[in-house]
LUMLO-290276 format. One record per residue (C-alpha): residue in three letters; chain; x, y, z. Coordinates in steps of 0.02 Angstrom, whole numbers, plus 50000, padded with zeros to 5 digits. Layout:
N
PT   res   chain      xx      yy      zz
PT   Ala       A       X       Y       Z
...
***
This chain:
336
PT   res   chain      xx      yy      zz
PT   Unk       A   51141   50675   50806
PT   Unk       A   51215   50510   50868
PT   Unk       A   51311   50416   50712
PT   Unk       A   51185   50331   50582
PT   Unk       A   51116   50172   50613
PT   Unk       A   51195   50037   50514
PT   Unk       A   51005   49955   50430
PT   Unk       A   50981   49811   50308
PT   Unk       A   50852   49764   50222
PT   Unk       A   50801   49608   50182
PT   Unk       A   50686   49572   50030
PT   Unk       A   50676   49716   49918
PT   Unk       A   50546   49667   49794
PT   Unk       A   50394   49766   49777
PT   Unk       A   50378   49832   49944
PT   Unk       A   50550   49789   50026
PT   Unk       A   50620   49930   49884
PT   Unk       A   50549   50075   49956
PT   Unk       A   50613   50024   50130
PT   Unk       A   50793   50031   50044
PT   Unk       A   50773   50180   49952
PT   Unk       A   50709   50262   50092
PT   Unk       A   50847   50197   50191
PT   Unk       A   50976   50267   50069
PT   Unk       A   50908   50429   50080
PT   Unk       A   50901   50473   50278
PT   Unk       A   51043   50533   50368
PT   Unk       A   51000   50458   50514
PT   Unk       A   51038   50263   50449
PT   Unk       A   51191   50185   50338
PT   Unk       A   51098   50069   50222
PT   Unk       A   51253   49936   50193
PT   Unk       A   51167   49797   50117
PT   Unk       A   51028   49730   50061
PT   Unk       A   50958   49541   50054
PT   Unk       A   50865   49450   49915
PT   Unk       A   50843   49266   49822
PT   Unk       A   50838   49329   49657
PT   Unk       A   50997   49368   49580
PT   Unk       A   50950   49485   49450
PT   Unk       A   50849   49603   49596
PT   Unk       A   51019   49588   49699
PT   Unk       A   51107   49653   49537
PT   Unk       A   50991   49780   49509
PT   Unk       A   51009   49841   49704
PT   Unk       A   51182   49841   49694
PT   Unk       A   51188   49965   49551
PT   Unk       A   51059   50078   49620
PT   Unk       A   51111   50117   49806
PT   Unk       A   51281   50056   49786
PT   Unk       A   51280   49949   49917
PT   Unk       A   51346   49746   49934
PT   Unk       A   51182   49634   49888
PT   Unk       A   51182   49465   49988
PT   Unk       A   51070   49286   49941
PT   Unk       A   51052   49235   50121
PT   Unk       A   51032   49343   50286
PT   Unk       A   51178   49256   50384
PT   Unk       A   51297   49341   50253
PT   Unk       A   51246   49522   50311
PT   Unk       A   51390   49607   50391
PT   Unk       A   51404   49562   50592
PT   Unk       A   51392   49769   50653
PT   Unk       A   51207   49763   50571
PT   Unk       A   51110   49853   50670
PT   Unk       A   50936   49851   50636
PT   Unk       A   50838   49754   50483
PT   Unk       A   50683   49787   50386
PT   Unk       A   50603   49629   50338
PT   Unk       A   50495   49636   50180
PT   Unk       A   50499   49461   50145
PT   Unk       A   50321   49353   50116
PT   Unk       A   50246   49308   50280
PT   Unk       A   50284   49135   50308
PT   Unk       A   50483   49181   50294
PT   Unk       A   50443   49332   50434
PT   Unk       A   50478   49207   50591
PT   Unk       A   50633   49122   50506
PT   Unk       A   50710   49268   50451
PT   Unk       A   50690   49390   50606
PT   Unk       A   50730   49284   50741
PT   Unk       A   50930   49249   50722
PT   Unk       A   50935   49444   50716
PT   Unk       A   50799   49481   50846
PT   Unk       A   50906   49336   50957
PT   Unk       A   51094   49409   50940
PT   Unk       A   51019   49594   51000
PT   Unk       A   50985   49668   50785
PT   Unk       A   50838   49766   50802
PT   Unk       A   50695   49717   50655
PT   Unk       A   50550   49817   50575
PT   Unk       A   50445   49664   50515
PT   Unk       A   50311   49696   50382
PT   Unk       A   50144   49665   50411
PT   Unk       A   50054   49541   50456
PT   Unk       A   50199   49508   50570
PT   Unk       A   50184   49310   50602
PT   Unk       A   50073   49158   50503
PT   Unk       A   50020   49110   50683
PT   Unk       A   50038   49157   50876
PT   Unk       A   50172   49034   50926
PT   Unk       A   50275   49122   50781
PT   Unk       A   50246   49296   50852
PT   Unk       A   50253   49265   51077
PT   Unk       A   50430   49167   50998
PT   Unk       A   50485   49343   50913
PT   Unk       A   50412   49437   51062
PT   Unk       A   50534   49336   51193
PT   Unk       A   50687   49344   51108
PT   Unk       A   50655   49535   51100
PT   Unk       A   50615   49567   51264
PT   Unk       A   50777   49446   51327
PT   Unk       A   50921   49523   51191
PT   Unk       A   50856   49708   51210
PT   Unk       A   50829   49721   51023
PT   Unk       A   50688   49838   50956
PT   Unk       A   50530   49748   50887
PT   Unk       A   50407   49830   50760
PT   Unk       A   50274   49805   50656
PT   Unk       A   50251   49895   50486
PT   Unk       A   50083   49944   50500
PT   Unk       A   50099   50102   50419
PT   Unk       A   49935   50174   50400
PT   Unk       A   49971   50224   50606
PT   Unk       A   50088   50345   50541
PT   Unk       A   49948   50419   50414
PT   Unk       A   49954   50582   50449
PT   Unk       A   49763   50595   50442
PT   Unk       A   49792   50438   50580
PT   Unk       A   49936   50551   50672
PT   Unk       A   49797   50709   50680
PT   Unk       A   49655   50584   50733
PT   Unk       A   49760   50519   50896
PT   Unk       A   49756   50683   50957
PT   Unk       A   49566   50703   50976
PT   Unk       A   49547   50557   51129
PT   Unk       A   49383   50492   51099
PT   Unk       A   49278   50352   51174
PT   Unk       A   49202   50265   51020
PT   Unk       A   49042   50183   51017
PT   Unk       A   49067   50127   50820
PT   Unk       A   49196   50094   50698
PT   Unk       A   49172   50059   50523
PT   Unk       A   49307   50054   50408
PT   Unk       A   49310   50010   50220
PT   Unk       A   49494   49953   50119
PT   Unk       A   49472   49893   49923
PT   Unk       A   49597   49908   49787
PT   Unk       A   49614   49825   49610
PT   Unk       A   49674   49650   49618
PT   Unk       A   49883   49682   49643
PT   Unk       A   49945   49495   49613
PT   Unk       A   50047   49534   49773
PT   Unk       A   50030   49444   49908
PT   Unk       A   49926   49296   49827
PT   Unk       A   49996   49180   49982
PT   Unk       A   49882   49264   50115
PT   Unk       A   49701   49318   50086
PT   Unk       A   49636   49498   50094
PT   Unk       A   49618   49467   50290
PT   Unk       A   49792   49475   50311
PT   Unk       A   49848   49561   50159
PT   Unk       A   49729   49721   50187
PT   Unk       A   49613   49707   50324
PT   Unk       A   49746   49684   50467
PT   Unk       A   49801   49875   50427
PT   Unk       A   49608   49905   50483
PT   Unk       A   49614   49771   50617
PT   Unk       A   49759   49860   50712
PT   Unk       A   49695   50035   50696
PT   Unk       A   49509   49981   50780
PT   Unk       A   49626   49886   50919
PT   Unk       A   49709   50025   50951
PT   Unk       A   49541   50157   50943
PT   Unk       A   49440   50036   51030
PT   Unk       A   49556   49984   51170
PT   Unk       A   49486   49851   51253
PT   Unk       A   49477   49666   51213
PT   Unk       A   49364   49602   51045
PT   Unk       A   49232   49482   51139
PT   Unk       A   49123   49419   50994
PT   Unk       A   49176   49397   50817
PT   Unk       A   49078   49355   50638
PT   Unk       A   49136   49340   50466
PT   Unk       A   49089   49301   50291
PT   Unk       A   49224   49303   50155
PT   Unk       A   49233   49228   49977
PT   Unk       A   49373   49182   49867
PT   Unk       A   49364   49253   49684
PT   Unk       A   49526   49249   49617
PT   Unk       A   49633   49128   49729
PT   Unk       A   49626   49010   49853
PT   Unk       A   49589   49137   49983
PT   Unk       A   49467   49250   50035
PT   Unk       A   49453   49396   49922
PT   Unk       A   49325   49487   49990
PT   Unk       A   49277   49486   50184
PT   Unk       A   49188   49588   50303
PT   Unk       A   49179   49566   50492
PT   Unk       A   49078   49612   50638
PT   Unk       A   49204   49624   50806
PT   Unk       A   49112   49692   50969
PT   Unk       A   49232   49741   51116
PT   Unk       A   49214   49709   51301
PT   Unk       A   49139   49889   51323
PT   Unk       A   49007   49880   51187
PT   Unk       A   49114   49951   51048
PT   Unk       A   49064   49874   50882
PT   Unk       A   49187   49889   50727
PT   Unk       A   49138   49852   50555
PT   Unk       A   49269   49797   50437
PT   Unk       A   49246   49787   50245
PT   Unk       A   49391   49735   50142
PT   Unk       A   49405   49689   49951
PT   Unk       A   49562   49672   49832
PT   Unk       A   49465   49640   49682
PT   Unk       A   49384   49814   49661
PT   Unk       A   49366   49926   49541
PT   Unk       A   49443   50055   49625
PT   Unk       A   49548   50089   49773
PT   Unk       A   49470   50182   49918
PT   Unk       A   49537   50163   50103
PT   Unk       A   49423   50260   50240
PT   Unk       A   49376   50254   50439
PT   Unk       A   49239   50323   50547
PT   Unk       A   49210   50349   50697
PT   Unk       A   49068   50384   50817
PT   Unk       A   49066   50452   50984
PT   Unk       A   48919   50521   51080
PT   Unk       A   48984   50689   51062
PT   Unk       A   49079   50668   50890
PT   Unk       A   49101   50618   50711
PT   Unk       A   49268   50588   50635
PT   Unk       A   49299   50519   50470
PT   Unk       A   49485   50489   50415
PT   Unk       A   49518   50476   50209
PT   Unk       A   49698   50363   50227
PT   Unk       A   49720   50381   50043
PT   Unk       A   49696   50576   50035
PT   Unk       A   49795   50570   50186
PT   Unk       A   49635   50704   50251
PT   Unk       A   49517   50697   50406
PT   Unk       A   49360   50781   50457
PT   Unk       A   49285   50805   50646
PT   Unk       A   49113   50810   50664
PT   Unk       A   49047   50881   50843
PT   Unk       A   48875   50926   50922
PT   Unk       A   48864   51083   50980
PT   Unk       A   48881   51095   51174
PT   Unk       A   48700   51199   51188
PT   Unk       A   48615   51068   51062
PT   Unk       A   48454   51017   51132
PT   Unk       A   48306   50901   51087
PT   Unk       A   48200   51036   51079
PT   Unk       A   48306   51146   50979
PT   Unk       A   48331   51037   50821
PT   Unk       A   48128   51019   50844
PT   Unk       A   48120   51220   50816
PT   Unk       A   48238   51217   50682
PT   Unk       A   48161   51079   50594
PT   Unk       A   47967   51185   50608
PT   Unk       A   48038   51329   50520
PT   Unk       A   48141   51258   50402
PT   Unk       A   48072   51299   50231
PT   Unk       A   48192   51164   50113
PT   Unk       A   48304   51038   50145
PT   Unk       A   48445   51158   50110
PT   Unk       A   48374   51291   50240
PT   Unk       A   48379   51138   50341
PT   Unk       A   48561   51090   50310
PT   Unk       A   48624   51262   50324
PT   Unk       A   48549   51264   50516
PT   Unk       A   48608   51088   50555
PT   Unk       A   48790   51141   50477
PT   Unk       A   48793   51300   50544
PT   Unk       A   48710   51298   50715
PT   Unk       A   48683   51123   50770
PT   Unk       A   48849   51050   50720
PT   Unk       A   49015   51107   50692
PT   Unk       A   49143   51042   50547
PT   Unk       A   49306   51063   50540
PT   Unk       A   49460   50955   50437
PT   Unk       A   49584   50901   50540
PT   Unk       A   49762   50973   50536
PT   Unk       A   49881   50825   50451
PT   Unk       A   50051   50845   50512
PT   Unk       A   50168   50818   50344
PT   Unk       A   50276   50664   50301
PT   Unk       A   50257   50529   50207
PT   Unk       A   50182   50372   50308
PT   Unk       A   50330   50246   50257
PT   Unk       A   50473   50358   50268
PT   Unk       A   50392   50421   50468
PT   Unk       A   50369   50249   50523
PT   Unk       A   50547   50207   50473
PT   Unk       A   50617   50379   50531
PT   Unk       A   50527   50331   50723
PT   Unk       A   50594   50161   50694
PT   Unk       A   50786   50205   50688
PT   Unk       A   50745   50327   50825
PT   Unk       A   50667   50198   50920
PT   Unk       A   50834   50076   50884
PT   Unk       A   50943   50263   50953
PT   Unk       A   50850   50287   51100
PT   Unk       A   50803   50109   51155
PT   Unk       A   50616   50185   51159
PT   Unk       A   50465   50067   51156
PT   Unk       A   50377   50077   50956
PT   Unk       A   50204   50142   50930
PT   Unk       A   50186   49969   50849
PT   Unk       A   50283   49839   50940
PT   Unk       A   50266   49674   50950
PT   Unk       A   50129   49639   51066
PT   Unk       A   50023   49761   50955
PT   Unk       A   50069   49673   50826
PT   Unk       A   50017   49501   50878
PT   Unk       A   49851   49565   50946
PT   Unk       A   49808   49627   50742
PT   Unk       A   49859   49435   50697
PT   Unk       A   49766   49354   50836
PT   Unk       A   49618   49464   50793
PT   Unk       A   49644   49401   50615
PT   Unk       A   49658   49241   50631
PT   Unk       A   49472   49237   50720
PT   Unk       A   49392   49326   50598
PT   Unk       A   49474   49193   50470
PT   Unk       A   49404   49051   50604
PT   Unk       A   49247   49127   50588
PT   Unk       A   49247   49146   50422
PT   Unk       A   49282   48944   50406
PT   Unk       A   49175   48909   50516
PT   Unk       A   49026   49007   50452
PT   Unk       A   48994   49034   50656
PT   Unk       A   49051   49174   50767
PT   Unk       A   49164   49080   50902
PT   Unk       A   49146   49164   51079
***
């Protein structure tokens, strides 16, 4: 193995942490500082990874190279461009930008320095999401569901941004063509945002995607499906667990007909349609932990100069795809 990559992090509040602690902990980076405004987190850094703990990004040490920014979203432009500019690679939380002028601006100075440019949307490095991407599929419908308890994270975006975009870029990447008609309906219960939204996107090939997305549940439960013409599959992102539904290839019109005639109960009935008709099976999750993978392919992206499964481009499509559904939602019209 080449020598580690010297990382930073900047922001290590309630999500940035886990980026440092992860950081600490792999051979294959040299965490040598960390960056945050509030001097009693910096002190509190400093003591547990033992490493210098700055107030201001420009006072990271020059051989940086690569960042993790965990900062709030309207500091993600600011903050990653010096480093993005001067060739310092940067993992960028999601949602990467507030707007798209923010994100083609991060995108450029990329592409011209050579630096690395990702996006932490994690839940692509799910391992029920890793075991999905190997089963290519053409879908015909996505519907995917995110709620959790009310976090008081986050409170300067609205559940669009703060929850839904992990959705939005997973159904961008599934569907793979371009969203052609969007509607929305959201409403704020807690803050000034929307708190609750769901949105209809339909894609250039007749692909529809539902999206539901709530942070002031009662519970927290994070799940996709998706439907084929030939298959099922429905990924459990907390439970980290997948299932793949699929006709079988001699399943006829006729055939569930017979079945159905001689079927005596509704469980004889399920038995034949389980056991006959349709074939289950759960997929096979690689292991790792979704954080620690994305930043493990991140370094190794930084290493190799390799392009990241979540770059920059992806990145700005979840925001642009975000920011209509928010139009729409303002609106109260579905713009074309």
């Amino acid at each position: 193995m080449s020598d580690p990559v010297r990382a930073a992090v900047i922001g290590v509040g309630a999500f940035g942490r886990h980026h440092a602690r992860i950081l600490s902990e792999m051979p294959e980076a040299r965490l040598v500082g960390v960056v945050d405004a509030n001097p009693e987190v910096r002190a509190k850094a400093t003591e547990q990874w033992k490493v210098p703990a700055y107030a201001d990004p420009s006072e990271l040490p020059a051989d940086v190279e690569a960042v993790s920014v965990a900062v709030p979203t309207a500091l993600h432009h600011r903050v990653a461009l010096p480093f993005l500019e001067r060739g310092v690679s940067v993992l960028v939380e999601k949602p990467m930008v507030r707007n798209l002028d923010e994100g083609r601006e991060l995108i450029a100075a990329a592409e011209r320095s050579g630096a690395i440019l990702q996006v932490g949307h994690v839940e692509r490095f799910n391992p029920a999401v890793r075991a999905l991407a190997q089963h290519k599929i053409r879908p015909r419908f996505i519907e995917a569901e995110r709620v959790a308890p009310f976090s008081f994270r986050s409170a300067d975006v609205g559940v669009v941004l703060d929850l839904m975009i992990h959705d939005i870029d997973i159904v961008l990447h599934l569907a793979g063509t371009e969203p052609v008609r969007v509607e929305a309906i959201g409403v704020p219960v807690l803050t000034a945002h929307e708190d609750i939204a769901n949105a209809r996107v339909v894609f250039a090939d007749g692909c529809v995607a539902n999206l539901t997305s709530s942070r002031v549940a009662t519970k927290t439960e994070r799940k996709l499906r998706v439907f084929s013409s030939e298959s099922y599959l429905v990924v459990d992102f907390g439970k980290r667990e997948g299932w793949l539904y699929r006709k079988s290839p001699e399943l006829t019109l006729d055939k569930v007909k017979a079945f159905a005639s001689g079927a005596t109960s509704l469980a004889d009935l399920q038995g034949v349609v389980f056991r006959d008709l349709l074939s289950m099976e759960k997929l096979e999750t690689p292991p790792g932990d979704p954080l620690t993978e994305e930043i493990r392919d991140f370094l190794r992206c930084v290493r190799e100069k390799d392009r990241p499964r979540v770059g920059g481009r992806e990145g700005l499509a979840a925001v642009s795809l975000a920011l209509r559904i928010l139009e729409a939602i303002r609106t109260g019209s579905p713009p074309q």
